[in-house]
C-alpha positions as CSV (number, residue, x, y, z in Angstrom):
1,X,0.0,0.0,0.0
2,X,1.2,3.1,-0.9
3,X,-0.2,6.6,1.1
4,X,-1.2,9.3,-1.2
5,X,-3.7,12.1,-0.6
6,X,-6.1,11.0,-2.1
7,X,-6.0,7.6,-0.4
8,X,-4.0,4.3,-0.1
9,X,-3.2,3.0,-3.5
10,X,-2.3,-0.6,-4.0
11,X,0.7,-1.1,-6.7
12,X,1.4,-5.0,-7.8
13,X,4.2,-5.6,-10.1
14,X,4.7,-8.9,-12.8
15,X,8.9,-8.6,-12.3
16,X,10.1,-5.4,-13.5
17,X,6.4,-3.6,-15.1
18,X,3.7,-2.2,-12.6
19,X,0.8,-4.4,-13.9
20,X,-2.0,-2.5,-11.4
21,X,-2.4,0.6,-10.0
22,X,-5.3,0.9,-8.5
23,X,-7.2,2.9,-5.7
24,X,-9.1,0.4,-4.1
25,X,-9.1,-3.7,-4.5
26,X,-11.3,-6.5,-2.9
27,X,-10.5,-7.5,-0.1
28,X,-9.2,-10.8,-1.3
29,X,-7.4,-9.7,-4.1
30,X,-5.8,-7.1,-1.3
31,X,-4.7,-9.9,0.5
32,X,-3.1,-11.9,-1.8
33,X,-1.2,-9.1,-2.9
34,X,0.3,-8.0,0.3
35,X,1.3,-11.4,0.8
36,X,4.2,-10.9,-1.1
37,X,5.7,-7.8,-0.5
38,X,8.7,-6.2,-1.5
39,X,9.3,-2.5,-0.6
40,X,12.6,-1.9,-2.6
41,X,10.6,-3.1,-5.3
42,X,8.4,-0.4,-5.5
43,X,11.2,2.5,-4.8
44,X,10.7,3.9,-8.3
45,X,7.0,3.6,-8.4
46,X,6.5,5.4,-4.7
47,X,9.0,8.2,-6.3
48,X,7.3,9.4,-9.1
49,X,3.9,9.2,-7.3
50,X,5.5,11.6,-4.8
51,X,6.5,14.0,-7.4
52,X,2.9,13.4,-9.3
53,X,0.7,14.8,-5.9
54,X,3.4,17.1,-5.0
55,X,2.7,19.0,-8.4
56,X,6.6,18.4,-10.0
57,X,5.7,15.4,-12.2
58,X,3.9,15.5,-15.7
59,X,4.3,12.3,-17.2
60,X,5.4,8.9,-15.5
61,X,8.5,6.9,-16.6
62,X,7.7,3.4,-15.2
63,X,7.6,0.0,-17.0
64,X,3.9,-1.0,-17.7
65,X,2.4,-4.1,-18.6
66,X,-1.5,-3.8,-18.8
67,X,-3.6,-6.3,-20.1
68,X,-6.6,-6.0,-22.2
69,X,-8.7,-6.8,-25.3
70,X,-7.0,-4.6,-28.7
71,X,-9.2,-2.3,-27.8
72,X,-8.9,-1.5,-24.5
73,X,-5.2,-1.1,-25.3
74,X,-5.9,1.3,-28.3
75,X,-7.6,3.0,-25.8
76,X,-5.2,3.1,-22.7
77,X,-2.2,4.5,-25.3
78,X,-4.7,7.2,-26.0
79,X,-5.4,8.4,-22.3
80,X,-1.6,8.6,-22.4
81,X,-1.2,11.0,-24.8
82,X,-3.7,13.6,-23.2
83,X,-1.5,16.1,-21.8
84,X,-1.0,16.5,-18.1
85,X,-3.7,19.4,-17.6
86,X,-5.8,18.7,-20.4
87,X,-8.9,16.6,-20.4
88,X,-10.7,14.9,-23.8
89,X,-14.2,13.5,-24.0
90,X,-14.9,9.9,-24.2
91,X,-16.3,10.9,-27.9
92,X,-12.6,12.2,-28.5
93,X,-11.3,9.5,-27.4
94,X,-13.4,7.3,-29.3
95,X,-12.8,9.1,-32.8
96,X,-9.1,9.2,-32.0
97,X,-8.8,5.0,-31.5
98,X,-11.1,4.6,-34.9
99,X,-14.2,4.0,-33.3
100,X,-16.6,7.2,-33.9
101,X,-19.9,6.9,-31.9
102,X,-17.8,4.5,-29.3
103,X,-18.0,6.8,-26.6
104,X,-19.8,4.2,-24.4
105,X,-17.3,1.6,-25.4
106,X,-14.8,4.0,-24.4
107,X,-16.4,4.3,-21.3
108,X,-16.4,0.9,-20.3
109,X,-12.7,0.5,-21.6
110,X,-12.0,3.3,-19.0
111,X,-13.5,1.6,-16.0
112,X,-10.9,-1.3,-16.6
113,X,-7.8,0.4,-16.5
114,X,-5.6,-1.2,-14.1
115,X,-3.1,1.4,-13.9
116,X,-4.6,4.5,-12.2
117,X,-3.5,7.8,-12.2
118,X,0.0,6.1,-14.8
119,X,-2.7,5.4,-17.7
120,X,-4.7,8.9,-16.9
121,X,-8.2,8.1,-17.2
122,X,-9.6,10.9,-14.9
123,X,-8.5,13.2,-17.9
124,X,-11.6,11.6,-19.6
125,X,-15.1,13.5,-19.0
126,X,-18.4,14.1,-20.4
127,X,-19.1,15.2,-24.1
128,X,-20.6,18.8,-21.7
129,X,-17.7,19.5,-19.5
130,X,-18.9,17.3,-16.9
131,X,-17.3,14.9,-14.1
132,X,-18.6,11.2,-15.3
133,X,-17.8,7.8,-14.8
134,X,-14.6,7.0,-12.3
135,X,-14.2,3.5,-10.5
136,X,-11.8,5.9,-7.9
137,X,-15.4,7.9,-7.3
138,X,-15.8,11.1,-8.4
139,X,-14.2,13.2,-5.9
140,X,-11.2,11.5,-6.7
141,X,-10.9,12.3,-10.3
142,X,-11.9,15.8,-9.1
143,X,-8.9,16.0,-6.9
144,X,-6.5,14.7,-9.5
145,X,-8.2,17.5,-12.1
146,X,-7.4,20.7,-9.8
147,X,-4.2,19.2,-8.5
148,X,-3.2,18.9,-12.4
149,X,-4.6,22.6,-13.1
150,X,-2.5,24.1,-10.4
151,X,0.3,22.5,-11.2
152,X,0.3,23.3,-14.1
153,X,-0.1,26.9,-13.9
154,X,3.1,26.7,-12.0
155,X,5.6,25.8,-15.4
């Protein structure tokens, strides 16, 4: 478990990539992952999340291995290219991976990433502006907006 403001955050690694980040798990998942835990492991991981919530990171440099339908992977390398700051619409996102009028497919793609905050689906919002759809809860994505738009008023 890893403390961050906006909660613990669970990080599980498959040797050297970060295969889940992620906010929240079941409890029994939880349990199996903190039976093998490794600290020193993790040493890079906890660093750049420090420098992400204290406002001094943009982008993360961590091996990542997620796993998902073609798809869902077309769709994870899009939320990375959103710039720190910046937030798209699922319809963006949806015309940008080839799949016009797949906003609800992006949607769902979304509420699957594994990696949290590394793979930045919060930057995803409604067609209007508005705060949708966040397995972290709302609040959290809200958090991780206005600590992006102060930061990056900072550079």
């Amino acid at each position: 478990m890893v403390p961050s403001p906006i909660g613990p955050l669970t990080v599980v690694r498959d040797g050297e990539a970060v295969v889940r980040l992620a906010m929240s798990l079941p409890a029994q998942l939880e349990a199996e992952v903190l039976g093998e835990r490794s600290d020193e492991a993790f040493d890079d991981v906890l660093a750049q999340l420090g420098e992400y919530f204290a406002g001094e990171r943009t982008t993360f440099d961590l091996p990542l291995r997620p796993h998902g339908s073609d798809f869902e992977l077309a769709v994870w390398d899009q939320l990375t290219r959103i710039p720190y700051g910046e937030t798209r619409s699922y319809g963006y996102v949806a015309k940008a991976v080839g799949e016009p009028g797949g906003a609800q497919a992006v949607g769902a793609a979304n509420g699957r990433n594994r990696l949290a905050i590394v793979v930045p689906c919060h930057r995803v919002i409604g067609a209007d502006g508005t705060l949708v759809g966040f397995g972290g809860g709302l609040p959290r994505k809200r958090f991780l907006l206005d600590l992006e738009q102060r930061a990056d008023r900072l550079f």
